[in-house]
C-alpha positions as CSV (number, residue, x, y, z in Angstrom):
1,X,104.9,12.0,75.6
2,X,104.1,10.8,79.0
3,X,102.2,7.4,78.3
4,X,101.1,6.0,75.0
5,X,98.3,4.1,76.4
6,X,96.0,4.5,79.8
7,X,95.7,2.1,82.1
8,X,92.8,0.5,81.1
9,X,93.1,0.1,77.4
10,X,95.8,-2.9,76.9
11,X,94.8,-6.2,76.5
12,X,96.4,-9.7,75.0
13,X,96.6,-8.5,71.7
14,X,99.0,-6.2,72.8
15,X,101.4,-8.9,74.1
16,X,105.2,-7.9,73.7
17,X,104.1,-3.9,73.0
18,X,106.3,-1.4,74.1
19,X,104.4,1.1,76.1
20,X,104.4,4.1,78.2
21,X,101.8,5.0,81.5
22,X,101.3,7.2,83.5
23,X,98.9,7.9,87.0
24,X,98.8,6.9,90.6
25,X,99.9,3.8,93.1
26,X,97.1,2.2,93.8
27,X,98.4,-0.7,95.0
28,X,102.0,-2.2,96.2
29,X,102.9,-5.6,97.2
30,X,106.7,-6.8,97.3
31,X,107.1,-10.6,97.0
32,X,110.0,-11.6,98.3
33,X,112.4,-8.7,96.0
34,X,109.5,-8.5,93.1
35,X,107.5,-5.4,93.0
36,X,104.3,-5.4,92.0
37,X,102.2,-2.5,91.6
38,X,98.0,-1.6,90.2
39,X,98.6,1.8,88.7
40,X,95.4,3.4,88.3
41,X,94.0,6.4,86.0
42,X,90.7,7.6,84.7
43,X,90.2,4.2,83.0
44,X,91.2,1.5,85.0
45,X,94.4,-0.6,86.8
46,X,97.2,-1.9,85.5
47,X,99.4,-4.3,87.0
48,X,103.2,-3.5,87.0
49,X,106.2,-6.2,87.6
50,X,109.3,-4.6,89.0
51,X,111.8,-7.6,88.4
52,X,115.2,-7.1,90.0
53,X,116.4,-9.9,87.9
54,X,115.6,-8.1,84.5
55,X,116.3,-4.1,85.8
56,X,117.7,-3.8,88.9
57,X,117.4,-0.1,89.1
58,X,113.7,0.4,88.2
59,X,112.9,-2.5,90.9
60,X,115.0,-0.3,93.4
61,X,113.3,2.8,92.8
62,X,110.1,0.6,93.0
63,X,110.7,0.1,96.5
64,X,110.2,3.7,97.7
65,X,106.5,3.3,96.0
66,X,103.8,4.3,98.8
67,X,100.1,5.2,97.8
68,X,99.0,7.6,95.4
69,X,102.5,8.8,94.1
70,X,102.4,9.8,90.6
71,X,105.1,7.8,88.2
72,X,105.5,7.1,84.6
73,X,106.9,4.0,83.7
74,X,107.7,2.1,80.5
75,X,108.2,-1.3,79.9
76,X,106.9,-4.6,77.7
77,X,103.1,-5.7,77.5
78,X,103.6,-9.6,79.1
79,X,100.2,-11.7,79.0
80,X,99.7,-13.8,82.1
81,X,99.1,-17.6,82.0
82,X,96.1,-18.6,82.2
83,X,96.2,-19.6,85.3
84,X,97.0,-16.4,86.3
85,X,94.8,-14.6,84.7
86,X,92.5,-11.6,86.8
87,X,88.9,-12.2,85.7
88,X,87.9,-9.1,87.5
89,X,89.9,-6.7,86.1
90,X,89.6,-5.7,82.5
91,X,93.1,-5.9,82.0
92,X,93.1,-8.6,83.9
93,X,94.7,-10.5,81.0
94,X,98.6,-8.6,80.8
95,X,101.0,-7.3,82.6
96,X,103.6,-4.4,82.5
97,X,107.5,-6.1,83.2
98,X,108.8,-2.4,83.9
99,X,112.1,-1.3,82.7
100,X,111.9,2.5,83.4
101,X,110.3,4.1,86.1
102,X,110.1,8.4,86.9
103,X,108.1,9.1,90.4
104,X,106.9,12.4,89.0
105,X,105.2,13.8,92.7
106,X,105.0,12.0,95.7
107,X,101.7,11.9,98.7
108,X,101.4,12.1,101.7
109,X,99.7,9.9,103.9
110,X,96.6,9.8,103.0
111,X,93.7,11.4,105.3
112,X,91.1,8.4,104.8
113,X,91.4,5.5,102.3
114,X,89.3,6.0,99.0
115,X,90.8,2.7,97.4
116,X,88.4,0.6,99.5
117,X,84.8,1.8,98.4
118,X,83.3,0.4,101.6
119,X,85.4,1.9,103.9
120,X,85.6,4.9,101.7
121,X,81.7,5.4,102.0
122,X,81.9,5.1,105.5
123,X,84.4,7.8,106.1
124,X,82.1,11.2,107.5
125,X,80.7,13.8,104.9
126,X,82.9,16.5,106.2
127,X,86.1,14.9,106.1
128,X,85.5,13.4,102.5
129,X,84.1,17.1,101.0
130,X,87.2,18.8,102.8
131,X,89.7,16.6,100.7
132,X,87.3,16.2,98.0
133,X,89.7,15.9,95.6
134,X,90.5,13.0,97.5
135,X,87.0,12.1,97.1
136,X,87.2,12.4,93.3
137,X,89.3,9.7,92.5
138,X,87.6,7.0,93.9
139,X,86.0,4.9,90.9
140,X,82.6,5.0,91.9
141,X,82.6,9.1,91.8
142,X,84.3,9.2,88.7
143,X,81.7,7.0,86.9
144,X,79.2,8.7,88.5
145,X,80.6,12.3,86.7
146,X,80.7,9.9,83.6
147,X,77.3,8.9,83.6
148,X,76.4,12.6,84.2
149,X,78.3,13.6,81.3
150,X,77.0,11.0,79.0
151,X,73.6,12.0,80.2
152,X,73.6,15.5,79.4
153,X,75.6,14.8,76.2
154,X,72.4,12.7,75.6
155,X,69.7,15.2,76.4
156,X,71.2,17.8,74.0
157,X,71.2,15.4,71.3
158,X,67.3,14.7,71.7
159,X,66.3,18.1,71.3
160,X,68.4,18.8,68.7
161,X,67.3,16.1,67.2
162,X,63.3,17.7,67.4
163,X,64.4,20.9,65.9
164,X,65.0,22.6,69.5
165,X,67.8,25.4,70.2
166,X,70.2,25.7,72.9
167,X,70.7,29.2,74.3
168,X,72.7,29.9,77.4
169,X,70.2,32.7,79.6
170,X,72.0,35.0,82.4
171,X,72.9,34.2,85.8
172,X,73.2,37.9,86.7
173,X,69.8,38.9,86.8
174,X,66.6,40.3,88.8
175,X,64.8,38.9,91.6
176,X,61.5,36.7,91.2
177,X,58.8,35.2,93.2
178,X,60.0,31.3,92.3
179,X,59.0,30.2,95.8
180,X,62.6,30.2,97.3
181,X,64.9,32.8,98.4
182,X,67.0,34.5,96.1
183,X,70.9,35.0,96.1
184,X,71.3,38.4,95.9
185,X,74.9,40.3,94.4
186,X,75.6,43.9,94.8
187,X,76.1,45.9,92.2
188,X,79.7,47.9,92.4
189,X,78.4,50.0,89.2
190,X,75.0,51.2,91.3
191,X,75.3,51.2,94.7
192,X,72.2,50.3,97.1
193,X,70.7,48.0,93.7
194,X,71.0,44.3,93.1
195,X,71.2,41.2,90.9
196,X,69.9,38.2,91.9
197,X,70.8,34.7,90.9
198,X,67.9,33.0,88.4
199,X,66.0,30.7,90.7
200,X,65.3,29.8,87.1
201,X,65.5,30.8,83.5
202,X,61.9,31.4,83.5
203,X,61.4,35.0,82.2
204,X,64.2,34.9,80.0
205,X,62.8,31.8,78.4
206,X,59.4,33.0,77.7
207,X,61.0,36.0,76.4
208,X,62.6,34.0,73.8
209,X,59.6,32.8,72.7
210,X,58.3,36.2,72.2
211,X,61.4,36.7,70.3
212,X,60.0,33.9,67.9
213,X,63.0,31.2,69.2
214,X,60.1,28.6,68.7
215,X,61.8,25.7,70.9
216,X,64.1,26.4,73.2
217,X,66.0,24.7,75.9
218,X,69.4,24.8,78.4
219,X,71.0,23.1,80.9
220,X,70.8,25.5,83.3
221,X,72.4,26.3,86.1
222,X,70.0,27.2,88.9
223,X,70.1,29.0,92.4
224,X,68.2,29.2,95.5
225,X,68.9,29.7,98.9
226,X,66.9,26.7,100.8
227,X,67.8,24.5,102.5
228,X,69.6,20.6,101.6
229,X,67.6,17.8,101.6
230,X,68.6,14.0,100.1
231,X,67.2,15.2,96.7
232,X,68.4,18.9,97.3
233,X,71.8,20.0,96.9
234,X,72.3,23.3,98.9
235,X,72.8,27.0,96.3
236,X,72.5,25.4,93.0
237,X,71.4,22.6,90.8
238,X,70.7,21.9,86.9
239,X,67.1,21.4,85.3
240,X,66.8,20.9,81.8
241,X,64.9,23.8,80.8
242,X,62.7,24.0,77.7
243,X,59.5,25.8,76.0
244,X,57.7,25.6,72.8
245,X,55.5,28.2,70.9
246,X,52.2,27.5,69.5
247,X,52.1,24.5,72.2
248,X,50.3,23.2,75.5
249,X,50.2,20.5,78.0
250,X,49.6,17.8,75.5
251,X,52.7,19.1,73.1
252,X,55.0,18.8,76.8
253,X,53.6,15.4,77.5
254,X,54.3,14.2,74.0
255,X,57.7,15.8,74.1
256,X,58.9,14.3,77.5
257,X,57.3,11.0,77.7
258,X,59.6,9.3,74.8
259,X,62.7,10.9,76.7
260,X,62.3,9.8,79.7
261,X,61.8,6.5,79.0
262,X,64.7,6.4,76.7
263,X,66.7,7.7,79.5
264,X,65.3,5.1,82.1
265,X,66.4,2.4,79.5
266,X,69.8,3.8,79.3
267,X,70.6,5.0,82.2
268,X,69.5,2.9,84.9
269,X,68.7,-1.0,85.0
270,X,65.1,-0.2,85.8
271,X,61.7,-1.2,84.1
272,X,58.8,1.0,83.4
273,X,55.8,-0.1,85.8
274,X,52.3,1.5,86.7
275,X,51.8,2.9,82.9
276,X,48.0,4.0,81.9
277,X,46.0,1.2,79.4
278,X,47.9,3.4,76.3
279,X,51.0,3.2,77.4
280,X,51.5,6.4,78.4
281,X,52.3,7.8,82.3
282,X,49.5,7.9,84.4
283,X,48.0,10.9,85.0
284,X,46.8,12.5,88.3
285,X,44.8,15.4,88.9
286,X,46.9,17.1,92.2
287,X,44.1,16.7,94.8
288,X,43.2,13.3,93.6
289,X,46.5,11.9,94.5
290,X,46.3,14.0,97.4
291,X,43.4,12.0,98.2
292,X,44.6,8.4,97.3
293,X,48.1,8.3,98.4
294,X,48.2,11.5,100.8
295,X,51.6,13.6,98.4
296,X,51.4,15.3,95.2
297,X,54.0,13.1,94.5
298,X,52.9,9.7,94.7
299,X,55.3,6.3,94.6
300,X,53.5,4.1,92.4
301,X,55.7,1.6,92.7
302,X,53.2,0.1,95.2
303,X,49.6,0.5,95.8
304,X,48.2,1.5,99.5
305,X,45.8,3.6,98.5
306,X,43.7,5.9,101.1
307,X,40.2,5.4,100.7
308,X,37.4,8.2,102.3
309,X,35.6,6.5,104.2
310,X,33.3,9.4,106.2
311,X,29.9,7.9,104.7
312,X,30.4,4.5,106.2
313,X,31.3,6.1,109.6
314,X,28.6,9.2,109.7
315,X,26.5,9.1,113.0
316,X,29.2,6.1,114.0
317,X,28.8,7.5,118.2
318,X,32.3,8.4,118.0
319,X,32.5,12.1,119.1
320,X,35.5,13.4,117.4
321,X,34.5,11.4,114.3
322,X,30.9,13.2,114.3
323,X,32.6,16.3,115.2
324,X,35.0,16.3,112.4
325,X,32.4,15.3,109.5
326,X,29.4,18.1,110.7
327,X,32.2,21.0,110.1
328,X,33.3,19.7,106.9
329,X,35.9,17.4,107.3
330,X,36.6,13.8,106.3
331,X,37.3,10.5,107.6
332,X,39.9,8.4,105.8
333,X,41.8,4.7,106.0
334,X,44.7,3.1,104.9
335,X,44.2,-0.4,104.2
336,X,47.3,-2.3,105.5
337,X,47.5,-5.9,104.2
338,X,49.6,-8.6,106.4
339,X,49.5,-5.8,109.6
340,X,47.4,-7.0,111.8
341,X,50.4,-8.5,114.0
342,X,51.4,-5.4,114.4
343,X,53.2,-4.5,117.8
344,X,51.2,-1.9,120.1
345,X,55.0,-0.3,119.6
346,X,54.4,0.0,115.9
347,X,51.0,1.3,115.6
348,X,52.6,3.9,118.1
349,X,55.4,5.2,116.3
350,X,52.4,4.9,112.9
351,X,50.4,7.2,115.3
352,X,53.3,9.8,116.0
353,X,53.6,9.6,111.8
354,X,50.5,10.7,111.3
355,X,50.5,13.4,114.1
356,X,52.8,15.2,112.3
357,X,50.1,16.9,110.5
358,X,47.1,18.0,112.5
359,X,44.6,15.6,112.9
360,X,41.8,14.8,115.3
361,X,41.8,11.6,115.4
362,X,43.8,8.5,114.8
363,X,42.2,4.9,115.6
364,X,43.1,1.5,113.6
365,X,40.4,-1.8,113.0
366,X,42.8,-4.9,112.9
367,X,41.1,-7.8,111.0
368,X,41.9,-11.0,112.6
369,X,42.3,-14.3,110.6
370,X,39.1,-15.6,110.3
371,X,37.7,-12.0,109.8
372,X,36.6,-10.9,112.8
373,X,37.2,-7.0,113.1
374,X,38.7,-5.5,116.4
375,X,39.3,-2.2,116.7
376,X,40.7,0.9,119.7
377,X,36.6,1.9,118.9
378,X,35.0,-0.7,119.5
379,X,33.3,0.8,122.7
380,X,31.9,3.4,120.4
381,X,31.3,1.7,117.0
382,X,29.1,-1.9,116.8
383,X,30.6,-5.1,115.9
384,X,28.5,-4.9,113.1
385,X,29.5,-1.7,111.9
386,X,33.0,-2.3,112.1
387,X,32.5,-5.6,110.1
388,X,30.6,-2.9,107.4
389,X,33.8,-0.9,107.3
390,X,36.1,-3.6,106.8
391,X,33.8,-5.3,103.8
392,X,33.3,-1.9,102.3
393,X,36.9,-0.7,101.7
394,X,37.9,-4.9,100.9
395,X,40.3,-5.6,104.0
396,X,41.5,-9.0,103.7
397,X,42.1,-11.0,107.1
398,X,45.3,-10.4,109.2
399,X,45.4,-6.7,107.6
400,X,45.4,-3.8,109.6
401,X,42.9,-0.3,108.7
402,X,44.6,2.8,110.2
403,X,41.9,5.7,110.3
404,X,42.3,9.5,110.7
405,X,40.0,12.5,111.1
406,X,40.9,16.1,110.1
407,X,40.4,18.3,107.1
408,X,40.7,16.7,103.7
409,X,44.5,17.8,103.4
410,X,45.5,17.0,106.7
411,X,44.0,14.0,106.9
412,X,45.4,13.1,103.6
413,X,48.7,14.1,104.0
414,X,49.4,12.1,107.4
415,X,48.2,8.8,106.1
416,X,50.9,9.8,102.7
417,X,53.6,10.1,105.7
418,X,52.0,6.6,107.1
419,X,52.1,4.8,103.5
420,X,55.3,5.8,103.1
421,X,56.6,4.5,106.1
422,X,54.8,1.1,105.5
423,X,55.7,0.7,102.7
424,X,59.4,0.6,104.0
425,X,58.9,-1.9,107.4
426,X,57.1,-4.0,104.8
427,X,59.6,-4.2,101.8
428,X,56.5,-3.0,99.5
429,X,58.8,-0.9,97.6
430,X,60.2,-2.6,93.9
431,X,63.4,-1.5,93.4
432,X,63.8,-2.2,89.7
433,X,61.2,-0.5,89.0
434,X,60.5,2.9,87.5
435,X,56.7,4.5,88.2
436,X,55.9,8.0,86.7
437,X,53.6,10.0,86.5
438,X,52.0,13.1,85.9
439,X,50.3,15.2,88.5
440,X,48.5,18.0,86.8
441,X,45.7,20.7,88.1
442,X,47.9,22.3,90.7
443,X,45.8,24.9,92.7
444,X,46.4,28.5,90.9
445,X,46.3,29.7,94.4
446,X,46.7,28.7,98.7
447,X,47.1,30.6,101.7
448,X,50.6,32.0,102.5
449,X,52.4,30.5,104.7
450,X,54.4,33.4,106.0
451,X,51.2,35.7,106.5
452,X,48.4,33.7,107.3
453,X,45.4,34.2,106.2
454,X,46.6,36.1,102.9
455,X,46.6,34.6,98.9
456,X,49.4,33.5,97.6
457,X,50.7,31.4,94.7
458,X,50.5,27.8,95.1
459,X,52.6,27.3,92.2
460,X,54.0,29.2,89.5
461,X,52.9,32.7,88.9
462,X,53.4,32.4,85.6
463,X,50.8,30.1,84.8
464,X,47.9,30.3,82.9
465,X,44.8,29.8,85.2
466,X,41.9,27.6,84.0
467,X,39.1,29.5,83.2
468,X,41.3,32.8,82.5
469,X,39.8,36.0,83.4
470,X,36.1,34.7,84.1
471,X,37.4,32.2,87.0
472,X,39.9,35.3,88.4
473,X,36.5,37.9,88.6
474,X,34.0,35.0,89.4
475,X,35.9,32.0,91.6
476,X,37.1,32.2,94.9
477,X,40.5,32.0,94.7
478,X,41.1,28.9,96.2
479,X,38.8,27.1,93.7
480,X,40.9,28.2,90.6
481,X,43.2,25.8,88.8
482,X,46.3,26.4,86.8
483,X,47.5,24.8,83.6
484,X,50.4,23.6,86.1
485,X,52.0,20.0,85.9
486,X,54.4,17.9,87.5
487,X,56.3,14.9,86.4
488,X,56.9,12.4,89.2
489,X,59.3,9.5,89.7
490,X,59.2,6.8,92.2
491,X,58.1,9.2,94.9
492,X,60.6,12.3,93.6
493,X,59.1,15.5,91.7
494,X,61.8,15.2,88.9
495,X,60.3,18.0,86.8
496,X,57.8,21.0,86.9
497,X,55.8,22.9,84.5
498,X,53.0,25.0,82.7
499,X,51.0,26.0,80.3
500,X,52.0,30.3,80.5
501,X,50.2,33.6,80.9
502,X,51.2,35.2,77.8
503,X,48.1,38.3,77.8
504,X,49.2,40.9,80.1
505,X,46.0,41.9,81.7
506,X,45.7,38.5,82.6
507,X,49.0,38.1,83.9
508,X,48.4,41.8,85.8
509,X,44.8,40.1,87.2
510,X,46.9,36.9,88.0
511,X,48.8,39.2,90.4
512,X,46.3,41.1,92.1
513,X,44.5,38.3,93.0
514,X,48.1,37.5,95.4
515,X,48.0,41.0,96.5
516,X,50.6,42.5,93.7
517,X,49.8,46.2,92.8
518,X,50.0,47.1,88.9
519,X,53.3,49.0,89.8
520,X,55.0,46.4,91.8
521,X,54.3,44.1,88.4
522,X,55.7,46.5,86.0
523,X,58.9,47.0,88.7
524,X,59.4,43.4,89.3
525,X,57.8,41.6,85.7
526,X,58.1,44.6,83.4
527,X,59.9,43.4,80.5
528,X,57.7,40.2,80.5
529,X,54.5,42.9,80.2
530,X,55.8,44.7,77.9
531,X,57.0,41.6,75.7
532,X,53.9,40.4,75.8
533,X,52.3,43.5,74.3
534,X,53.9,43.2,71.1
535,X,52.7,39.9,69.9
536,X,52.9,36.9,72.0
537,X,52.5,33.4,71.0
538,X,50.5,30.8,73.5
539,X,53.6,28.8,74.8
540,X,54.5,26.0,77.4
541,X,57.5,24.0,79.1
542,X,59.0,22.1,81.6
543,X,62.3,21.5,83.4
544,X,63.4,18.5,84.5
545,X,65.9,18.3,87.6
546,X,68.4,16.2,85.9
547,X,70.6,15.8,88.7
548,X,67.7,14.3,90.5
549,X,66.7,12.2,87.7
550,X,70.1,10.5,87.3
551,X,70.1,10.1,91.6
552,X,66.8,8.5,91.5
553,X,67.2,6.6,88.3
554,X,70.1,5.0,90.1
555,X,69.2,4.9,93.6
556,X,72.5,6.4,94.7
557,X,72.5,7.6,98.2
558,X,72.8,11.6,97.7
559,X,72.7,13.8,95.3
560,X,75.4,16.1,96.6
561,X,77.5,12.9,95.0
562,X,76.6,13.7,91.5
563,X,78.3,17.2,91.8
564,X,82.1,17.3,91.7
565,X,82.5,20.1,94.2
566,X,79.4,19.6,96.3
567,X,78.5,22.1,99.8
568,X,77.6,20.2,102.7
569,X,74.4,19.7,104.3
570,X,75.2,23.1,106.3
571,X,75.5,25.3,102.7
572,X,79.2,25.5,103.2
573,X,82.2,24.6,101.0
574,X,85.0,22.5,103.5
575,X,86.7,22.5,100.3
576,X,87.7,25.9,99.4
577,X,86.4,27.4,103.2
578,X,83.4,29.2,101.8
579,X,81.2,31.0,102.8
580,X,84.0,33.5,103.7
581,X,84.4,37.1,105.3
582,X,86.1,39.9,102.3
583,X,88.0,42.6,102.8
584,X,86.7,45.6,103.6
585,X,87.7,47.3,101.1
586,X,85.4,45.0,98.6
587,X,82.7,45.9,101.0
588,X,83.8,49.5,100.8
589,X,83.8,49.5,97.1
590,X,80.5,47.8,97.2
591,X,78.5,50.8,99.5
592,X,78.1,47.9,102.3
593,X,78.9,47.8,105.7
594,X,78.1,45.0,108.1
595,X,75.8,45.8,111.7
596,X,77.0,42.6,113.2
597,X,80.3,41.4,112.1
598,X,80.3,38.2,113.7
């Protein structure tokens, strides 16, 4: 036996124990001849006495100690004085007087320090992911892994607990349109064919609802080749995945509501903020949030909300203004409170923001103290006019009313990138809080944005659209809705979902519509069709990102953290050197050759 206790677990009830531990120096300090070491494992430190005095040859050894060498030792539990004792260390109240001591491996010098978080954290990405398991023994990772653990030891529980089933769906399967790029493997068995890595479980798990599974749900392991972002670990990631028969949106709402607000409550400090009158997340159809806070995913942690103003500035002299409303675009403002002090610096880099996305104009009304409106138009729009504006959309004096012309999307979008970004020089954004909501009504379709001027999904293709067949031979495309939803946390998507097209000529018309021929369905979607030919039942799901749940629920700084063996912001593994040429003879055995080696 090589410790009877860990290094966390003895207290002063176990004064005068004999005991056994085991794991690494964290810590040595010699005072004067006595040794005295914080050995550290999985569960906390432990302070060890070497005493020359009491056994000379243990204290000798003692001194040969450096950082994270590996020992056992035994010796007698000893509780400190009082005076003496660590508060901040929960076994703060003993120490070991060692009698025995075995240096099982020793380290090397270490290549940055992980026993000092703060200059831990500071050490670069590259060098900490290249000796992550370095990385991995610095307490804050390991109770990060813990929490992520506990978590999804959690999640399982609660839909076992509403009569769900866990079944594990492949990872070698076939490509699908899931709106990222697929990771393709070669098949040794049939040259020149492919698997792809699931983007998601999605076919598989409507497929088990045809098979009558009822409720289902996984945490799966997903892949797509996109690239990192902070909430956006590079290859793969985890979603809780889950459907129900016989259900809809309401029967998903009901479903995921209760959970994650049992999760917030256990697994983060926050509070629930900006729920509806019943309680219940507030929901959003997708372009009204586009239109009030500029995203489809919305922090409602504060307010800022864009109002349209284009009727209070119609036939306003401004040119572009004018312009932009007769071809059917809008005006629209961002009320600012407490801006109007505002540097000319500020309101430029505000202005840069917004250009981002393509406007045609970008003016501001400051509202002075006593509530005078001044504004870059004010050679174009009256006094009184501007003094209209201002009492219309109820801008309070000092506040500052930042106004943009474009299309409604556009112009939406750049004054989201502008409320964002005030709502950070401005310390608008609540911390402790935790704002969700739902933003449902996705379009069923937009225009592609690698062949412009073509249809393609907006969402997901396996949607049901609202309407169903009438609205696919009747609506232009662009008008039709899907039975698509999105849960929403503090700014994150942290989940997305549907309503499905279980009735194959729906699902073939679905397709058409994006410029899929029957054929290319039946290649890419057949066993879905032909599932769904033999007795389908209406079903619907969601899947939560739980990585990014936990990430945001916590406010830790990336989610690459969360993963014990992360890639880097580059896709690659400094760990085990991957990406990574093969031999040719895997290539060989795999029909492949390479054009351009390099």
């Amino acid at each position: 036996m090589m410790r009877t206790h860990t290094c966390g677990e003895l207290r002063r009830s176990n004064n005068g124990a004999k005991v056994k531990l085991s794991g690494w120096v964290h810590s040595r300090r010699d005072l004067g001849g006595v040794i005295f070491v914080d050995l550290r494992d999985r569960y906390g430190l432990t302070q060890l006495v070497f005493n020359p005095d009491f056994f000379p040859k243990a204290a000798k050894l003692a001194a040969s100690l450096r950082h994270e060498f590996v020992i056992t030792i035994e010796g007698e539990v000893k509780a400190r004085p009082d005076e003496m004792v660590n508060k901040d260390l929960a076994t703060g109240e003993i120490e070991i007087l060692v009698s025995d001591l075995e240096i099982l491996t020793t380290s090397e010098v270490l290549p940055f320090e992980i026993n000092n978080e703060t200059m831990a954290a500071a050490t670069n990405e590259p060098l900490r992911l290249e000796y992550r398991f370095l990385d991995l023994r610095r307490a804050k990772l390991q109770a990060m892994l813990k929490t992520k653990d506990d978590f999804f030891t959690y999640l399982r529980a609660y839909f076992h607990k509403h009569d769900f089933i866990e079944v594990q769906t492949p990872i070698l399967a076939n490509s699908s349109p899931e709106g990222a790029r697929d990771f393709l493997i070669p098949s040794r068995l049939y040259p020149g064919k492919f698997y792809a890595l699931p983007q998601a479980p999605q076919q598989f798990k409507q497929l088990l609802m045809v098979g009558g599974m009822d409720k289902y749900f996984q945490i799966a392991a997903c892949f797509r080749d996109e690239d990192t972002r902070l909430d956006r670990a590079y290859g793969e990631f985890y979603q809780l995945d889950m459907e129900m028969s016989f259900a809809g949106q309401e029967d998903v709402f009901d479903i995921m509501e209760p959970l994650m607000k049992e999760v917030t409550a256990k697994f983060s400090t926050k509070k629930l903020v900006a729920l509806a009158s019943d309680k219940k997340f507030v929901r959003l159809p997708w372009r009204e949030a586009l239109e009030k806070y500029g995203t489809d995913k919305p922090d409602l942690r504060y307010s800022l909300e864009i109002k349209n103003i284009s009727e209070l500035v119609k036939n306003s002299g401004f040119p572009i203004f004018d312009e932009v409303l007769k071809s059917g675009g809008i005006v629209s403002a961002l009320v600012i409170d407490d801006a109007a002090s505002f540097s000319r610096k500020i309101t430029d880099e505000l202005k840069a923001i917004a250009e981002r996305k393509k406007i045609k104009a970008f003016a501001t009304i400051s509202v002075e103290a006593d509530g005078v409106a001044k504004s870059s138009l004010a050679k174009f729009i009256s006094v009184e006019n501007l003094s209209k504006i201002v009492a219309n959309i109820k801008a309070n004096p000092n506040s500052l009313v930042i106004m943009v012309a474009g299309n409604w999307r556009e112009a939406s979008e750049s004054l989201g990138l502008v409320r964002v970004d005030v709502a950070n020089r401005l310390n608008l954004i609540d911390n402790v809080s935790a704002a969700y909501c739902w933003i449902t009504d996705f379009p069923m379709y937009e225009y592609s944005e690698i062949k412009p001027g073509e249809i393609d999904f907006g969402h997901n293709p396996f949607s049901m659209p609202q309407g169903g067949m009438e609205a696919l031979n009747k609506k232009d495309p662009l008008e039709i809705l899907a039975y698509q939803y999105d849960l929403v946390l503090n700014g994150f998507e942290i989940s997305s979902g549907g309503v499905r097209n279980h009735q194959p000529e729906l699902l073939y018309k679905v397709f058409e519509v994006a410029g899929y021929k029957k054929s290319e369905v039946d290649r890419r979607f057949g066993a879905m069709i032909k599932a769904f030919k033999f007795g389908a039942p209406p079903h619907a799901g969601n899947a939560p990102g739980v990585d990014r749940i936990l990430m945001v629920l916590n406010d830790w700084d990336s989610i690459r953290d969360i993963y014990a063996f992360p890639k880097d912001a580059q896709g690659k593994d400094l760990l085990m050197s991957s990406p990574a040429e093969v031999d040719e003879s895997q290539l060989k055995e795999l029909g492949i050759s390479l054009k351009n080696k390099k």
